[in-house]
C-alpha positions as CSV (number, residue, x, y, z in Angstrom):
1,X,0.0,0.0,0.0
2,X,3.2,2.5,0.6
3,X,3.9,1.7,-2.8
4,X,0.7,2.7,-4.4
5,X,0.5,6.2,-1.8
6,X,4.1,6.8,-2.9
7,X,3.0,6.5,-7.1
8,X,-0.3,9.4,-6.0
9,X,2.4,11.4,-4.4
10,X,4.7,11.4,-7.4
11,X,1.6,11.5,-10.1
12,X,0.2,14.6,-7.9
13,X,3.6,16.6,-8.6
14,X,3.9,15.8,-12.6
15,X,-0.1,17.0,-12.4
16,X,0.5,19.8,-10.5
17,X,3.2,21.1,-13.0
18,X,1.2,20.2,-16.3
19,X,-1.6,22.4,-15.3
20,X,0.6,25.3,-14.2
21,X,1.5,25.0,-17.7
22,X,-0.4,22.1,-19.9
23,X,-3.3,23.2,-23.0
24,X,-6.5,23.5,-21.0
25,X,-8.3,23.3,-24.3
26,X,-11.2,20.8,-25.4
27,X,-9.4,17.7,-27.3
28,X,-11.6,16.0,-30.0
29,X,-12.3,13.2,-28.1
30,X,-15.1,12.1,-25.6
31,X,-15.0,9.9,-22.6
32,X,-17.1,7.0,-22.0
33,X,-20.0,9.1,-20.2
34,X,-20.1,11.6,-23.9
35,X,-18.0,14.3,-22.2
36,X,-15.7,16.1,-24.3
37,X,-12.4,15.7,-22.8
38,X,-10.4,18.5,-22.2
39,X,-6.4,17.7,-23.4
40,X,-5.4,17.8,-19.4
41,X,-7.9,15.1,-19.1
42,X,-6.2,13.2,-20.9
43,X,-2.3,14.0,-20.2
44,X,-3.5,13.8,-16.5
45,X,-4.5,9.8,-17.4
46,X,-1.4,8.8,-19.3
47,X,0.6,10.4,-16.2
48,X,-1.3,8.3,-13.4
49,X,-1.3,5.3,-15.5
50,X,2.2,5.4,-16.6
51,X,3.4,6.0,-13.1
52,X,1.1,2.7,-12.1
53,X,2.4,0.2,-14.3
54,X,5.7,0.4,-12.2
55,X,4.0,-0.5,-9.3
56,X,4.0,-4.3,-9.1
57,X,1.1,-4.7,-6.5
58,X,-1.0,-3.1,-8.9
59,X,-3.2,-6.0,-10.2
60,X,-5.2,-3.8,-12.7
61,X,-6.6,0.0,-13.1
62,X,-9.8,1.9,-14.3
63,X,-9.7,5.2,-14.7
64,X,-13.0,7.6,-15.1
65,X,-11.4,8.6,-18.6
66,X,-11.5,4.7,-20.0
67,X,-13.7,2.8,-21.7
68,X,-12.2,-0.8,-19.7
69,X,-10.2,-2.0,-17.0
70,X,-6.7,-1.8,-17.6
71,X,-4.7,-4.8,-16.7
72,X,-1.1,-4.2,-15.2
73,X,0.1,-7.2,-13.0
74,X,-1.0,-10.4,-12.9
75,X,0.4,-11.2,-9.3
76,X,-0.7,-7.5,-7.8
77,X,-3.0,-7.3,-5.0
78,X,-4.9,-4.7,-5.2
79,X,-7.4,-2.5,-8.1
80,X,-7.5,0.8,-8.8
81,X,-10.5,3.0,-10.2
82,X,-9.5,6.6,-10.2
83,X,-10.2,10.3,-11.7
84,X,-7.5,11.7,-13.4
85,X,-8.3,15.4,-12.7
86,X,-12.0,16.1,-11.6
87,X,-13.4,19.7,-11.7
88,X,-11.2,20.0,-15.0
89,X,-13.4,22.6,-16.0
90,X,-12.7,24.8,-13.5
91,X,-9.3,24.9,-14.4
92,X,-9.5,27.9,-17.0
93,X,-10.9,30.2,-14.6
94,X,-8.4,28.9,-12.0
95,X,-10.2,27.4,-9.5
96,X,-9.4,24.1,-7.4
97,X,-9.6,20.6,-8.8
98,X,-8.5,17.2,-7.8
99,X,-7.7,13.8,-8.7
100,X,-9.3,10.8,-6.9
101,X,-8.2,7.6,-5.8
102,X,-10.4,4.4,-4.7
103,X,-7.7,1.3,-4.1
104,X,-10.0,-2.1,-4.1
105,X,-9.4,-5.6,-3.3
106,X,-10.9,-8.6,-5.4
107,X,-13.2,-6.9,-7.6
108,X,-14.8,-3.2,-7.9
109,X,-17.6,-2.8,-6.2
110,X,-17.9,-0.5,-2.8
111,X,-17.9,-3.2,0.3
112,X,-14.1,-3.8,-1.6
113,X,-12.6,-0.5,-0.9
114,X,-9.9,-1.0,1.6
115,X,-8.5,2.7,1.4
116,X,-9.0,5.6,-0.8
117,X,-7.0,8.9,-1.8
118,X,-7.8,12.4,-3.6
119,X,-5.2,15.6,-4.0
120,X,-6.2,19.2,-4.1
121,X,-4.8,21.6,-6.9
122,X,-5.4,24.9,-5.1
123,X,-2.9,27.5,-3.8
124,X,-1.9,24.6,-2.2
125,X,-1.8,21.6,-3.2
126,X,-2.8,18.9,-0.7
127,X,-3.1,14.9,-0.4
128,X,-5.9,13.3,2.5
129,X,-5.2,9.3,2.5
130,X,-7.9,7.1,4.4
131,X,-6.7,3.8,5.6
132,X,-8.1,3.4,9.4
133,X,-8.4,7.3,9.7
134,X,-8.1,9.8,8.0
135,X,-4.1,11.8,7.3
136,X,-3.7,15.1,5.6
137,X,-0.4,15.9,3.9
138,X,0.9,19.0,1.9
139,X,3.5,19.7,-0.5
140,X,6.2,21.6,0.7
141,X,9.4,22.2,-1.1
142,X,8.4,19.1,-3.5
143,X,7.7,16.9,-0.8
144,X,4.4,15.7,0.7
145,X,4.5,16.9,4.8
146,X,2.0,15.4,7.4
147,X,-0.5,18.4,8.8
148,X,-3.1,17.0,10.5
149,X,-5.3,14.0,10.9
150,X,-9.6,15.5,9.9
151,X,-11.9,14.0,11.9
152,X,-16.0,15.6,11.5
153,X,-17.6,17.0,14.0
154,X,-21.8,15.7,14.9
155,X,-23.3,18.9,13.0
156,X,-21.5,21.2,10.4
157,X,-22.3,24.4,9.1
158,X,-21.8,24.4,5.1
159,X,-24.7,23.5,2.8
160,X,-23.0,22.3,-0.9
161,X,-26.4,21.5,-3.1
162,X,-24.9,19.8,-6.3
163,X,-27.1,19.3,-9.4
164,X,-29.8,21.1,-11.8
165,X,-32.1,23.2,-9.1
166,X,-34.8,23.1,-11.8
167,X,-34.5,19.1,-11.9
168,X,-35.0,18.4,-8.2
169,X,-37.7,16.7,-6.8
170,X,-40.2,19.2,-4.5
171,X,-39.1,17.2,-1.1
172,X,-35.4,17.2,-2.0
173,X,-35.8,21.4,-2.7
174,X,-37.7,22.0,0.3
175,X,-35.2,20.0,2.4
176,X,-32.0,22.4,1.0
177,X,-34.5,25.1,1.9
178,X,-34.4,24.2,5.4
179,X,-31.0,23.6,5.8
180,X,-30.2,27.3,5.1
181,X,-33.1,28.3,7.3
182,X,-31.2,26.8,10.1
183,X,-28.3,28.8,9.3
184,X,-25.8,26.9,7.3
185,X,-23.7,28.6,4.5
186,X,-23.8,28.0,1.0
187,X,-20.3,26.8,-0.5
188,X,-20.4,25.3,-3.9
189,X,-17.5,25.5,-6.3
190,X,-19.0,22.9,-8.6
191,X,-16.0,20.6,-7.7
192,X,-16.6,17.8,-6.0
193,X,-13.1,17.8,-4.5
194,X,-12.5,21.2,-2.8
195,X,-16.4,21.2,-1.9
196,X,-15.9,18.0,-0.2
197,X,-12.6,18.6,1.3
198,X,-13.9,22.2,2.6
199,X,-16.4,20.6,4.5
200,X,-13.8,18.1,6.1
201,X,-11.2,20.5,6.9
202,X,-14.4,22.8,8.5
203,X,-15.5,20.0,10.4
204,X,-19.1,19.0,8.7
205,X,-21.8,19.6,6.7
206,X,-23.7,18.3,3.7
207,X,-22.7,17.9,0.1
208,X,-25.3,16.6,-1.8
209,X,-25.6,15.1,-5.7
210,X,-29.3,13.9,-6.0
211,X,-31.1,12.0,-8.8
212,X,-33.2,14.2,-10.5
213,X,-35.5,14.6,-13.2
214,X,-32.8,14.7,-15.8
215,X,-30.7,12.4,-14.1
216,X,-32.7,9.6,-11.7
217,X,-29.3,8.1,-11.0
218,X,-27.2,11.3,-10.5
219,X,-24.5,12.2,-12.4
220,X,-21.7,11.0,-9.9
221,X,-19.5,8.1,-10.5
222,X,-19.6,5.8,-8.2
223,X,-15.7,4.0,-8.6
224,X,-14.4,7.2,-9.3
225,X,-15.8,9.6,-7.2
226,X,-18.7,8.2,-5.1
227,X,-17.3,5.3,-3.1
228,X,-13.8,6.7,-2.5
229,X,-15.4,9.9,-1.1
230,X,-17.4,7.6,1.2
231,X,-14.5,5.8,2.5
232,X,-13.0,8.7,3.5
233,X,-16.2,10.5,5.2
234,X,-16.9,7.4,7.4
235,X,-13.5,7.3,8.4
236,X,-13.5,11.0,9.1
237,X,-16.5,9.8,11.3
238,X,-19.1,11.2,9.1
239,X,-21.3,9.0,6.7
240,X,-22.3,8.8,3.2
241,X,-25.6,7.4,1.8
242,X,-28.1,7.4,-1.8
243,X,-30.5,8.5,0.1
244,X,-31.6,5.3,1.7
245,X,-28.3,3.0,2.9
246,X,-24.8,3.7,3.0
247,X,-23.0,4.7,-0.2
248,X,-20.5,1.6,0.1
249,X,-23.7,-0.7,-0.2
250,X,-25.1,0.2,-3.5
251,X,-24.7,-1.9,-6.3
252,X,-22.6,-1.9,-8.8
253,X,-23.3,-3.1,-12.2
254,X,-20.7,-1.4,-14.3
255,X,-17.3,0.4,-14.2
256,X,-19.0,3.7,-14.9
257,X,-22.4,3.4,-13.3
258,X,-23.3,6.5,-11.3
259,X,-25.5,6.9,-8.2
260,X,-26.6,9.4,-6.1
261,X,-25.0,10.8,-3.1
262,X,-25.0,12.8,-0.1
263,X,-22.1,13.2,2.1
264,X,-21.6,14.8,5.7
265,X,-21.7,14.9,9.3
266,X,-23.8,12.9,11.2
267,X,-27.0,15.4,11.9
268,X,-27.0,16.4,8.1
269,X,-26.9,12.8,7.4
270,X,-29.7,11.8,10.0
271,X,-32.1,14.6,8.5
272,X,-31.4,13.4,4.4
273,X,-32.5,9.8,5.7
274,X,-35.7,11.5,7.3
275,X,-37.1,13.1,4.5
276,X,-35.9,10.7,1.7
277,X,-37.3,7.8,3.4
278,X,-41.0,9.8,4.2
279,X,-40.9,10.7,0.5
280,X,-40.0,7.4,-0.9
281,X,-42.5,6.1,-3.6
C-alpha cells in the first residue's frame, strides 16, 4: 500500500506542473460518459497510468477517462478506479480541482474498498489518504508533509447542493430550503473535490448530488468519485448514503455506473435519511 501512496504522491507533482503549464483546451475526443475531454484530461490519465504500471502490486486499473479495466500485473494485490483530474473545468478560470483515488481488493464494487486517496490543486496543493483514519499531507518544497489528521464534527455548518435546481424533486428542494433556514452557508465550487474537502477541513456539513429529473441516478460516478469519497467520510466519522443506505452498499453493475450521493456529518446525514425515506415512492 506504501507503494501505491508513494505512485499518487509522485503523479500529484507531474499533475501539478502540467496544469501550471499544460493546453487546457477541449481535445476532440469524448470519454465513455459523452464528455468532451479536455487535453489535461487526458495528459493527467497517461501520467497516473504510466506512473502505475511500475507498481507491481497493482493487479489492474480503471480510470473515469477509459472505456475498460486496464490490466497491469498479474500477481498484484490490489485495483484501482480513479479520476484523473475532476473539476477540469474549473481549471480555465483557475479554481481548485483534484484527482481521486479508490484502491479495491478482489473486484470493484464499494464493500471492496480497503482505502481511498484524492489531491487538491489549489494555492496549495494537498493529499488526505484514508486507511483506518483519516491523514492530511501537503506539498512543501516538493515533498508531501504530514499536517493534521480530519476527523468531523456531529453537525457542520456548510450546505453544498450539487445538481440542476430546476431538476429536483419538491421534497429534495424544500429540504436544502431548510437547511439554510437553520443557518448553514452555501459553498459550492462545482467541484466535487474542494467542496468535499472544505467541508472536512471545516469539520461537517452536507454535500449533496441527487437523482433528479434529468438524471434519476445522479451524475456521480460511483468507482471514481462516489465510493472513495465515502470511505473517507466514514472514516472521518461522518457517513455517506443514496439517500436510503450507505454509499458503500449500492450496487454496482458497471465500471462507470453513477449513483446518487449525499455526504456529511452525522445530523445532516440523519435529516437526508428523514425526509428521503418519508418521500420514498
Amino acid at each position: 500500500m506504501t507503494e501505491i501512496f508513494d505512485a499518487i504522491k509522485k503523479s500529484a507533482i507531474d499533475i501539478k506542473n502540467l496544469i501550471e503549464t499544460g493546453d487546457t483546451s477541449k481535445s476532440t475526443n469524448e470519454n465513455s460518459t459523452g464528455d468532451t475531454q479536455l487535453k489535461l484530461d487526458i495528459a493527467s490519465d497517461e501520467i497516473i497510468e504510466a506512473i502505475f504500471k511500475n507498481v507491481s502490486c497493482i493487479k489492474a486499473i480503471v480510470s473515469e477517462e477509459q472505456e475498460k479495466i486496464v490490466p497491469l500485473n498479474e500477481n498484484g494485490k490490489y485495483l484501482i478506479a480513479y479520476d484523473p483530474l475532476d473539476g477540469s473545468s474549473l481549471v480555465d478560470v483557475n479554481l481548485s480541482v483534484g484527482s481521486i483515488f479508490g484502491i479495491y481488493e478482489n473486484d470493484f464494487t464499494g464493500n471492496n474498498l480497503v482505502a481511498a486517496a484524492y489531491v487538491v490543486y489549489g494555492p496549495r496543493v494537498e493529499l488526505v489518504i484514508a486507511t483506518d483514519d483519516v491523514k492530511m499531507y501537503r506539498l512543501i518544497n516538493n515533498e508531501f508533509k504530514f499536517m493534521q489528521e480530519l476527523k468531523l464534527n456531529e453537525k457542520g455548518k456548510l450546505n453544498a447542493p450539487g445538481s440542476t435546481q430546476n431538476c429536483w424533486a419538491p421534497f429534495h428542494k424544500k429540504m436544502i430550503d431548510e437547511i439554510f433556514e437553520d443557518g448553514y452557508r452555501l459553498r459550492y465550487s462545482g467541484g466535487m473535490v474542494p467542496d468535499l474537502h472544505q467541508i472536512l477541513l471545516k469539520g461537517g456539513g452536507l454535500f449533496s448530488y441527487p437523482g433528479t429529473t434529468d438524471r434519476p441516478k445522479g451524475k456521480l460516478r460511483q468507482l471514481f468519485e462516489v465510493f472513495p469519497f465515502a470511505y473517507i467520510y466514514e472514516k472521518a466519522n461522518g457517513q455517506a448514503i443514496d439517500g436510503f443506505k450507505r454509499a458503500l452498499e449500492v450496487e454496482t453493475t458497471h465500471i462507470h455506473d453513477t449513483t446518487p450521493c449525499f455526504f456529511g456529518s452525522n445530523e445532516e446525514i440523519k435529516k437526508v435519511l428523514k425526509v428521503y425515506k418519508e418521500n420514498a415512492k
